[in-house]
VMD Tcl script that draws the C-alpha trace (Angstrom):
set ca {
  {110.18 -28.77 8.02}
  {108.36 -25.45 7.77}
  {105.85 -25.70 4.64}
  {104.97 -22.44 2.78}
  {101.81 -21.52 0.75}
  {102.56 -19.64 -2.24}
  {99.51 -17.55 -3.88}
  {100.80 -16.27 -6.80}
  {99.24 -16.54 -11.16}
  {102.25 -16.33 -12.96}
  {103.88 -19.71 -13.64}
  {107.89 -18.46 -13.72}
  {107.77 -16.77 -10.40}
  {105.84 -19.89 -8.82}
  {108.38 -22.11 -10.26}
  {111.35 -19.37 -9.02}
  {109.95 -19.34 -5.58}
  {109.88 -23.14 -5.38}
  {113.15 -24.14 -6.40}
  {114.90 -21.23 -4.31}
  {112.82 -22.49 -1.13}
  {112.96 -26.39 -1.78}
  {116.95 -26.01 -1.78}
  {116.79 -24.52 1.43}
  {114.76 -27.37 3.06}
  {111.17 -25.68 2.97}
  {108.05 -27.50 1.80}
  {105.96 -25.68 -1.00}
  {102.37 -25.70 -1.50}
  {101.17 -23.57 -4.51}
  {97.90 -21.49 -5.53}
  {97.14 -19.76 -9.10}
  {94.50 -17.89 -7.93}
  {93.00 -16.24 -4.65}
  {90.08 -18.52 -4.24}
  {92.33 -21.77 -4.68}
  {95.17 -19.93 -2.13}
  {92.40 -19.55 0.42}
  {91.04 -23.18 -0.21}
  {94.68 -24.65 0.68}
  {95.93 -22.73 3.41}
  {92.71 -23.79 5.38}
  {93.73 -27.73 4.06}
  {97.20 -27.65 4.59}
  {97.88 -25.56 7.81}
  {101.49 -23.70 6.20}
  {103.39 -22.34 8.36}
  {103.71 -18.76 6.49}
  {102.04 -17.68 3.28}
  {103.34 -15.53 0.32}
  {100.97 -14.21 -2.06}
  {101.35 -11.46 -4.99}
  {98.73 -8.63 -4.79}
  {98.17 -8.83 -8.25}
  {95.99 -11.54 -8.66}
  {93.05 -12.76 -11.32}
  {90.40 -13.27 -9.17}
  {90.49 -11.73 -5.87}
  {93.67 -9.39 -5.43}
  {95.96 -9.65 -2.71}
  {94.43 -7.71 -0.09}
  {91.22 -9.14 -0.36}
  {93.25 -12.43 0.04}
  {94.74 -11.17 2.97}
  {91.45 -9.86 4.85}
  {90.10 -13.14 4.19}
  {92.59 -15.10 5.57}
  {92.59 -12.91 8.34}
  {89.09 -14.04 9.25}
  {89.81 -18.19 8.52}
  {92.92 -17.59 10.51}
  {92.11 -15.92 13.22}
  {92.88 -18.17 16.02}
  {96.14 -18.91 14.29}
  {99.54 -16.54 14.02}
  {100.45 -17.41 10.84}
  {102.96 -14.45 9.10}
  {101.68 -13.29 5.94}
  {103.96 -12.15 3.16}
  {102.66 -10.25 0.40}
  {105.86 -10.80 -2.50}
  {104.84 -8.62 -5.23}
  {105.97 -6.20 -7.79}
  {103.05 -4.15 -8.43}
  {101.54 -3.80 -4.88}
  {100.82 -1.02 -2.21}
  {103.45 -1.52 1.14}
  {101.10 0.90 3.28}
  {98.19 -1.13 1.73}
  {99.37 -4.71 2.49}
  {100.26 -3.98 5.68}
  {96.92 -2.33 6.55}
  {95.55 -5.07 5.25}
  {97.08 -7.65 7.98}
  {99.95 -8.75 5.89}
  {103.17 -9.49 8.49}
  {105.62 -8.35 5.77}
  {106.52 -6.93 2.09}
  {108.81 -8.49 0.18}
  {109.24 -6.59 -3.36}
  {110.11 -8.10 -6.79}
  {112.49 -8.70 -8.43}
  {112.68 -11.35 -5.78}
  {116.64 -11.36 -4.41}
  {117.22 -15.56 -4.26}
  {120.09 -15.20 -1.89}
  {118.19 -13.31 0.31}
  {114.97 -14.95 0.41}
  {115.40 -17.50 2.45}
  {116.77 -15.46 5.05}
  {113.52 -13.21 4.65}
  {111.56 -16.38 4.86}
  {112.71 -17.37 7.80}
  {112.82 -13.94 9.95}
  {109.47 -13.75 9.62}
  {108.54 -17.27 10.62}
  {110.91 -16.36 13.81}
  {108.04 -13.39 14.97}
  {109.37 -10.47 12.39}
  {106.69 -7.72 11.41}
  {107.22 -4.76 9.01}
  {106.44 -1.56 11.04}
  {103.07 -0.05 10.12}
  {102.68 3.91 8.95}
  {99.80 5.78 11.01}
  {97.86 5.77 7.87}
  {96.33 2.59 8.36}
  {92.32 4.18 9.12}
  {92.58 6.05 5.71}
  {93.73 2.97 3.75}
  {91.53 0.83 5.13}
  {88.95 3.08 4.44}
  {89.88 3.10 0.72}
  {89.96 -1.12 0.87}
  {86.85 -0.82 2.35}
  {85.41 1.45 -0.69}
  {86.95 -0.81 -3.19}
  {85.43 -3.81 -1.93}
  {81.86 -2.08 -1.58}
  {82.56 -1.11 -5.45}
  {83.37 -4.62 -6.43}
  {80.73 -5.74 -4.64}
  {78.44 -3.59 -5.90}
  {79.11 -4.60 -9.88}
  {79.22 -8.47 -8.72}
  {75.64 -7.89 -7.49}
  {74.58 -6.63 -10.62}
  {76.47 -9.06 -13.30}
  {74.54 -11.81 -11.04}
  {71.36 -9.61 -11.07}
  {71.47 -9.66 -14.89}
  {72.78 -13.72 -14.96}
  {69.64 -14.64 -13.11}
  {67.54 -12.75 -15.32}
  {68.84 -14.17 -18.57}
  {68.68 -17.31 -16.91}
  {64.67 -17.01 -16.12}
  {64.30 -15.96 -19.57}
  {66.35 -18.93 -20.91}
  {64.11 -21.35 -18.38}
  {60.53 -20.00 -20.13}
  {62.40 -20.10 -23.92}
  {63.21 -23.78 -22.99}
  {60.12 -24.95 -21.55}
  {58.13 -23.07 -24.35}
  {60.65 -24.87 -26.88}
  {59.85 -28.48 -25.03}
  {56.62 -28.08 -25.03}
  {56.02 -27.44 -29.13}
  {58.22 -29.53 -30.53}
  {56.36 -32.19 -27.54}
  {53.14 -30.98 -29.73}
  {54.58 -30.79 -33.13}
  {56.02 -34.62 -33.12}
  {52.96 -35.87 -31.18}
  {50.48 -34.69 -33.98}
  {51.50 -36.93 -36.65}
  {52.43 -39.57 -34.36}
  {48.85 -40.41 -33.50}
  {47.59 -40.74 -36.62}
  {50.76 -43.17 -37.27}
  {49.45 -45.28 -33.97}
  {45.63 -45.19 -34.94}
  {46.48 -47.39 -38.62}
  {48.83 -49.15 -37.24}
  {46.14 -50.58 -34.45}
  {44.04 -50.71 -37.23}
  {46.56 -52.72 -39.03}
  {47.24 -55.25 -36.09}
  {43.45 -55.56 -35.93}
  {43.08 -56.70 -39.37}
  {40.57 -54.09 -39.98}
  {42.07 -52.95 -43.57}
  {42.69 -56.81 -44.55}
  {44.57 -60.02 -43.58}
  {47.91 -60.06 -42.08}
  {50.58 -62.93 -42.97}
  {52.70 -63.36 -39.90}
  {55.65 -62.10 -41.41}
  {53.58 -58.62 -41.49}
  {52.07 -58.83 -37.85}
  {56.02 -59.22 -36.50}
  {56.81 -56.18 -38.96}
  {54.02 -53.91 -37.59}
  {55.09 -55.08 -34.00}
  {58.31 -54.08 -34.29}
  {56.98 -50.68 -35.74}
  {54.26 -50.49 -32.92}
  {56.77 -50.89 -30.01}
  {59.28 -47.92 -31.72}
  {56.43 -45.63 -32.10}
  {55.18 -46.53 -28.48}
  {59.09 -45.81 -27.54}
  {58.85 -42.46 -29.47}
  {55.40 -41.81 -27.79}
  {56.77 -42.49 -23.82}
  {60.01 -39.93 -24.56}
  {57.36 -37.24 -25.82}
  {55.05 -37.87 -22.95}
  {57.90 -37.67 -20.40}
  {58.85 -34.09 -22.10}
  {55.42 -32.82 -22.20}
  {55.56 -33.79 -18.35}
  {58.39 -32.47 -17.47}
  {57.83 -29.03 -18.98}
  {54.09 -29.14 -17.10}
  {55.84 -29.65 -14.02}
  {58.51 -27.29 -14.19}
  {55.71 -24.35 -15.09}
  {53.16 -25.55 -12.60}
  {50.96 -26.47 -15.17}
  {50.11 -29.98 -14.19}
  {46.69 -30.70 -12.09}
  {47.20 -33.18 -9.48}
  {43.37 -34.29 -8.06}
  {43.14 -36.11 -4.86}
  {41.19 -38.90 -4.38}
  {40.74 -41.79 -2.57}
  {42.68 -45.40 -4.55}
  {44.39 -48.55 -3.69}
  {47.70 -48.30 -3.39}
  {48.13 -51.97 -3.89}
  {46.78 -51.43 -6.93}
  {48.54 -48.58 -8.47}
  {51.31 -50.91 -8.35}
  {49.70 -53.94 -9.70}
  {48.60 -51.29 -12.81}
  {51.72 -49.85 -13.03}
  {53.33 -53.36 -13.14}
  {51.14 -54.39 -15.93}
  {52.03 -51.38 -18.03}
  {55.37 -52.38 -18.30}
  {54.93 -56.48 -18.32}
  {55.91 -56.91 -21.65}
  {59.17 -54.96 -21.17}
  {60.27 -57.28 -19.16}
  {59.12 -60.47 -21.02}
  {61.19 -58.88 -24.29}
  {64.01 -58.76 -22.30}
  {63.52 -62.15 -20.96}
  {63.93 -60.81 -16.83}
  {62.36 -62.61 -14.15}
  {60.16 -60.48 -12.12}
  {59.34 -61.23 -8.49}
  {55.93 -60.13 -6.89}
  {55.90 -58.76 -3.46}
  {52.26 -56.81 -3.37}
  {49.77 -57.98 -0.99}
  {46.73 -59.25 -1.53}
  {43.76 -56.64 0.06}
  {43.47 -53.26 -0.16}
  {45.76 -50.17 1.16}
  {43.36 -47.26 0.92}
  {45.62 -43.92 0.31}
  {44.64 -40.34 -0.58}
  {46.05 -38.87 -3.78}
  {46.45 -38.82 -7.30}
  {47.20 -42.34 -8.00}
  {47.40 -41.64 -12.08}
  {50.16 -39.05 -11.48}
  {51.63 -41.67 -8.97}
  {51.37 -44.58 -11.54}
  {53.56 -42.47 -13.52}
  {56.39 -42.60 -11.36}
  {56.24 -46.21 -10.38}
  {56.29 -46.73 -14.18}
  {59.88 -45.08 -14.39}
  {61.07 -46.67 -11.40}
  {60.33 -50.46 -13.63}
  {61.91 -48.94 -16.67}
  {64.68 -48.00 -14.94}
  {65.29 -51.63 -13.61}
  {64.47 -52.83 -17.20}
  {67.00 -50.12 -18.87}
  {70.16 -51.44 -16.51}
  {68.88 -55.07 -15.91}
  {70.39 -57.32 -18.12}
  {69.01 -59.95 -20.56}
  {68.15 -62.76 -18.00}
  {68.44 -60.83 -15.14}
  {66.18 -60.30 -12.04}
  {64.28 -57.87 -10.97}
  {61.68 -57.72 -7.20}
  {59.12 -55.31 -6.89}
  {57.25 -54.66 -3.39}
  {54.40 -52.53 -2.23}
  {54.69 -51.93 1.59}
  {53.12 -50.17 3.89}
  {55.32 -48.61 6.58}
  {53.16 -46.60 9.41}
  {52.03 -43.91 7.76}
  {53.64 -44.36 4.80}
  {53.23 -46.13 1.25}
  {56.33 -47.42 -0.21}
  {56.76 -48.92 -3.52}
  {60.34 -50.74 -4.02}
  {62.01 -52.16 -7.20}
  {65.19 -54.04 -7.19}
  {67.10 -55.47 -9.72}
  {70.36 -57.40 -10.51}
  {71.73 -54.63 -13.09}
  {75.52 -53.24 -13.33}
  {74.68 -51.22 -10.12}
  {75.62 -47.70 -9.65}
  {78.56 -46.22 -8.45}
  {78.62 -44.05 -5.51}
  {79.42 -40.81 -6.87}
  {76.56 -41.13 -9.58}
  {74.08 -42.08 -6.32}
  {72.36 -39.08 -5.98}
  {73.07 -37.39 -9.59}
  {70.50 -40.15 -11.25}
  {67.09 -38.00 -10.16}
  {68.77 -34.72 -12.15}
  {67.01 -33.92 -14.87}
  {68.79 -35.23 -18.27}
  {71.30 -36.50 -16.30}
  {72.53 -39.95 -17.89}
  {75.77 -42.28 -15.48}
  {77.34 -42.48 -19.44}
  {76.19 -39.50 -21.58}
  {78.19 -39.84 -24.47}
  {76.82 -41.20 -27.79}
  {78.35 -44.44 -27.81}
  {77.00 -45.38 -24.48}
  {75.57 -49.07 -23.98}
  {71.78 -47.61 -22.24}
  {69.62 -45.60 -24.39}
  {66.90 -42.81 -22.93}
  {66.81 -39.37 -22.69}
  {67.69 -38.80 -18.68}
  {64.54 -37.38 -18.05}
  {62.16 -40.70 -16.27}
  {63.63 -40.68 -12.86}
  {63.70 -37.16 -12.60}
  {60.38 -36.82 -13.58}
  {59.31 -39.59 -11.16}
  {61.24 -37.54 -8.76}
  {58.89 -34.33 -9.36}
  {55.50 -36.08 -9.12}
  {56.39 -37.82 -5.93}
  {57.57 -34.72 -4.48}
  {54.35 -32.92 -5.26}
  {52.85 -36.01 -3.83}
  {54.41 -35.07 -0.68}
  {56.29 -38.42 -0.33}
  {60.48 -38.78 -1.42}
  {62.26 -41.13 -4.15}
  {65.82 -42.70 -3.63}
  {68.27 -45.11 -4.65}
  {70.56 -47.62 -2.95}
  {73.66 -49.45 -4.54}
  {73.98 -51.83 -3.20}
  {70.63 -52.06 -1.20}
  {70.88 -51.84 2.06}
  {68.92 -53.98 5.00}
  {67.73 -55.95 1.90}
  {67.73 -59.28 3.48}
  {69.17 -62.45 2.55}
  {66.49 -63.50 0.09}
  {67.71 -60.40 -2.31}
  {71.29 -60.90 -2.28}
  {71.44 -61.02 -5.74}
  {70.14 -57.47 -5.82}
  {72.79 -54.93 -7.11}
  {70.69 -51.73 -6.98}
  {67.41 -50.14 -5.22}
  {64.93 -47.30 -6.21}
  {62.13 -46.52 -4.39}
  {59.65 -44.11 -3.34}
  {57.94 -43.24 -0.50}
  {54.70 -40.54 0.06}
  {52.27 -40.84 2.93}
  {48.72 -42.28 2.47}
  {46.76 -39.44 3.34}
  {43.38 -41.39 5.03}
  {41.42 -37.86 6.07}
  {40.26 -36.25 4.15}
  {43.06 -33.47 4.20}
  {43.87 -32.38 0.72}
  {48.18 -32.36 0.59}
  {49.50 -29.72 -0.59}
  {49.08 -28.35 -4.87}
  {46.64 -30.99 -5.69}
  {42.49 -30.33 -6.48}
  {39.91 -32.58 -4.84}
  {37.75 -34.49 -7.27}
  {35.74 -36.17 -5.27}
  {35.63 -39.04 -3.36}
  {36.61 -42.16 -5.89}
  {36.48 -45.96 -4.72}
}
mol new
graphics top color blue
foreach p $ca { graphics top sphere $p radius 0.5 }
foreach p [lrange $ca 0 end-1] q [lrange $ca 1 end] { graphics top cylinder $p $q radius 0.2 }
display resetview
């Protein structure tokens, strides 16, 4: 059975074509558009392709040269069926044959097949000069393409700085009130401005932990819009690597006792002496554990290691969450990207940790990833449904890495 690609935007004529070659024991494979056409004939190998010269993205004879190209070390007959087209044109173009609408449905067939059997419509000698005028109209089309992207890009840069200007005030504008809010509400806990009954010290530490919420999300924003205008300082010094995680762990310790989810140590005692910016790199590790506390359920399980590998300092966190699906894999480091964005979804957050996490470590000179399931985990985490981790090298010369300020040597 010969199989036929059909390029052509107007729904009638592709259903037309269909029916009248389906009857006669062809298989169809259809296009709307130029772009599409060319996808599918390099998928689906037809046997001979019709396509109208009149088309909404690239026209016919663009089509055609293109295919030309893919196609090259195939004979495959190319038909231009069309009602508004150029003969001389199409078959300067490399198109085998011109078939013109209103399409004759007794005939077709017959058409179809002479030119699967080696038929080619004879060429005029005018095919230098119409190339020649292709050629022009490409350049032109080229030409104004280069220029709507020219002027895209630009209102695209200018979108960028109105969008990192607007994150960073209203970053400024919430945090200004909010640490007033934080300062009498320590002051509170502390039983500086009176007594507290203990029905008032579970209020306040219910209020406490939203604010501290509310303070994290504005932090990761004014963060994020740092980094994306190079106006975070990264300083280099000397730390324990050990420790960073250790710190980073007890940042986020009672997360994880709220949630009731048993965390597993892996961090060796001693010290691994690195070369960096360990507060920037605290940062990330800290989204890496709210990211296992975010999908780890109440009850659930969560390992954290610090390893050195070579070279390299690796901090791993695994936990027994819901996992993440293969698709999403990669997507989770974008930046407000969220696996279920819609209102209603089950996770709160605002999609910006891990891709945060994702910047500092990459200024660190080191690389964050996920696994789901983990792979090469071991027996002993079998429970384990997903991995994040990042890697950056512990730097033990002196050797500044690249973007960051040496302050000094710091033990």
């Amino acid at each position: 059975m010969y199989t036929v690609l059909h390029i052509e935007d107007d729904d009638g004529s592709r259903r037309l074509v269909n029916k009248v070659l389906t009857a006669n024991g062809f298989s169809v494979v259809e296009a709307s558009d130029g772009i599409s056409g060319i996808k599918k004939a390099l998928e689906t190998e037809p046997h001979l392709i019709l396509l109208d010269i009149n088309l909404p993205d690239m026209d016919g004879y663009e089509v055609t040269l293109k295919l030309r190209g893919e196609l090259r070390d195939r004979d495959v007959p190319i038909v231009a069926l069309t009602g508004e087209g150029n003969r001389d044109m199409s078959l300067a173009v490399g198109c085998d044959g011109y078939i013109l609408k209103p399409i004759d449905i007794a005939q077709l067939p017959f058409e179809v097949r002479s030119y699967l059997q080696g038929k080619k419509d004879k060429k005029e000698d005018t095919d230098d000069q119409l190339l020649m005028a292709q050629g022009q109209k490409l350049a032109s089309r080229l030409q104004a393409k280069i220029e709507e992207l020219e002027e895209t890009n630009k209102r695209l840069i200018e979108s960028e700085k109105v969008r990192s200007e607007f994150y960073r005030n209203i970053s400024h504008e919430l945090s200004t009130p909010l640490t007033p809010a934080i300062g009498y509400i320590n002051m509170l806990m502390r039983e500086e401005l009176g007594p507290l009954n203990n029905m008032q010290r579970r209020a306040l530490s219910s209020v406490e932990r939203s604010f501290q919420r509310v303070r994290a999300v504005i932090e990761n924003l004014l963060d994020m819009t740092a980094l994306s205008t190079g106006r975070m300082s990264f300083f280099a010094r000397y730390y324990d690597f050990h420790q960073a995680a250790k710190d980073s762990l007890e940042l986020c310790s009672h997360r994880f006792v709220d949630r009731n989810i048993t965390v597993e140590i892996a961090i060796p005692e001693g010290e691994y002496r690195a070369f960096g910016d360990p507060d920037k790199l605290k940062r990330a590790m800290v989204q890496l554990l709210e990211n296992a506390v975010k999908f780890c359920q109440p009850g659930g399980r969560v390992h954290i290691a610090s390893i050195r590998e070579e070279e390299y300092a690796v901090f791993k966190v695994y936990d027994s969450g819901e996992g993440i699906p293969e698709k999403e894999i990669n997507a989770i480091f974008k930046t407000f990207y969220q696996i279920d964005g819609s209102p209603t979804r089950e996770h709160g957050g605002t999609g910006l940790g891990l891709a945060l996490a994702r910047k500092i470590v990459e200024k660190l000179g080191g690389t964050i990833w996920a696994e789901s399931p983990p792979k090469n985990a071991g027996p002993e985490l079998n429970w384990a449904k997903t991995l994040v981790a990042l890697r950056i090298p512990a730097v033990m010369s002196g050797e500044t890495p690249p973007g960051m300020q040496t302050r000094g040597d710091v033990t």
